[in-house]
C-alpha positions as CSV (number, residue, x, y, z in Angstrom):
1,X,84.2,58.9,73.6
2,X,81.9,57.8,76.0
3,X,79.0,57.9,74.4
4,X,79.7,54.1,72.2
5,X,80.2,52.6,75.9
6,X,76.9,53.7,77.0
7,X,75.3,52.5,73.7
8,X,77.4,49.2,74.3
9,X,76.1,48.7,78.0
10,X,72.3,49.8,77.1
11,X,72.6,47.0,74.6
12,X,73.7,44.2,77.1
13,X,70.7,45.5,79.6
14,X,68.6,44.9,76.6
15,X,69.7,41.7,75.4
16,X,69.7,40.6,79.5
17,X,65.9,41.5,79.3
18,X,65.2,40.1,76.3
19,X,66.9,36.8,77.5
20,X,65.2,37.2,80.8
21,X,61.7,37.1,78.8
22,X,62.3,34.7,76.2
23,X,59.0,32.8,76.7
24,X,56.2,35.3,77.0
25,X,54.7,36.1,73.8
26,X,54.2,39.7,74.4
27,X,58.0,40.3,74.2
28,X,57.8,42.8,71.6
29,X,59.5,46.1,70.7
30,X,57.5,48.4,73.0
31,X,57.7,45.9,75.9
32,X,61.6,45.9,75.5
33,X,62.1,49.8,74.7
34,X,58.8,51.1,77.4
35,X,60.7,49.4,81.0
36,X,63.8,51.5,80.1
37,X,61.9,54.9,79.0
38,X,63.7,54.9,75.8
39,X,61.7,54.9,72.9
40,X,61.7,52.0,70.3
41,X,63.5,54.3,67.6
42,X,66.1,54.1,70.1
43,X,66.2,50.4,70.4
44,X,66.1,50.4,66.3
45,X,69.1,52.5,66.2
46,X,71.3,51.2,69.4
47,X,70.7,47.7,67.1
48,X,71.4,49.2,63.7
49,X,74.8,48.0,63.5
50,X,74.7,44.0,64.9
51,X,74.3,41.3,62.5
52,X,70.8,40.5,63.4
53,X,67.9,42.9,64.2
54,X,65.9,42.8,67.6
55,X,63.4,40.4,66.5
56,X,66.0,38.1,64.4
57,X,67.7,38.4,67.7
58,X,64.4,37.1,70.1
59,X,63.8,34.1,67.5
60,X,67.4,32.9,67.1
61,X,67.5,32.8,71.1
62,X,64.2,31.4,71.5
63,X,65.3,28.8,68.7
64,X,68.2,28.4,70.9
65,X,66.3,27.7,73.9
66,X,63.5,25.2,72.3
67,X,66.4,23.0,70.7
68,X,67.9,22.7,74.9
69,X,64.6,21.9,75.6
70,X,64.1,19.5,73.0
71,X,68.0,18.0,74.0
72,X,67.6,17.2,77.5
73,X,66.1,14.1,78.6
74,X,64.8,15.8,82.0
75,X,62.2,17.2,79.2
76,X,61.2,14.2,77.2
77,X,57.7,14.0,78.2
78,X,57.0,17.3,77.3
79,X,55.2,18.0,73.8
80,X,56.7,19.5,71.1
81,X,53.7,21.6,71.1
82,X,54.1,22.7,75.0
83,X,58.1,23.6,74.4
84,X,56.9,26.0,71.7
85,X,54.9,27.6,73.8
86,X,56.8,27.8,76.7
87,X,59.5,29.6,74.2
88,X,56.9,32.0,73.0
89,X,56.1,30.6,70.1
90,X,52.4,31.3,68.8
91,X,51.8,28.0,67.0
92,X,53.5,24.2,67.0
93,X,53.6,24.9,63.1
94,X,55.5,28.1,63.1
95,X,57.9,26.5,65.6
96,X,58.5,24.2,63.8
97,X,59.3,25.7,60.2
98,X,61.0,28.1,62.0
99,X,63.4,25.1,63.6
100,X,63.3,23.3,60.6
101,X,65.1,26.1,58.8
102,X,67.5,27.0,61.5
103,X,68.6,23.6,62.3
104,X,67.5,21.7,58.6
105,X,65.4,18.9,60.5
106,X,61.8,19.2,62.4
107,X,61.9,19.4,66.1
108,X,60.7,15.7,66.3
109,X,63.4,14.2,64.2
110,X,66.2,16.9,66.4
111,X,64.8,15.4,70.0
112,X,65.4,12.0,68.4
């Protein structure tokens, strides 16, 4: 059947895009779903089955990509604050309950 190929290949394109755009804020539903014309039940449902949903999916990579950022020395100078940001995070404090959770220490103690 082709038809779980297709669903398999839209959901790599997505996942490229939603890796591709990682740091802007607006990366939302809509703004994932509207580029490809396909409509965000679509997205919903091409998702339905994975172990994480869209969003869970956006915050685990942008956790991901804070605590690289965070690692590397190259980065050091940069504020906790700005790498939040910069991963489109909304606030330091959400970032950082959100890290704290993920990774069971703050950002601060991690880049340490």
């Amino acid at each position: 059947d082709a038809e779980p190929a297709v669903a398999a290949a839209r959901r790599v394109q997505f996942r490229s895009f939603m890796d591709d755009h990682l740091g802007k804020r607006s990366l939302t539903l809509p703004a994932i779903a509207r580029p490809s014309g396909m409509s965000t039940r679509y997205v919903h449902v091409l998702f339905q089955n994975d172990a994480e949903t869209v969003s869970e999916y956006i915050q685990r990579r942008r956790l991901e990509e804070a605590a690289r950022s965070l690692a590397d020395p190259m980065r050091a100078r940069i504020s906790i604050a700005e790498i939040a940001a910069l991963h489109g995070f909304k606030s330091q404090a959400h970032f950082s309950r959100l890290f704290r959770e993920r990774h069971g220490m703050t950002p601060r103690e991690f880049r340490r």
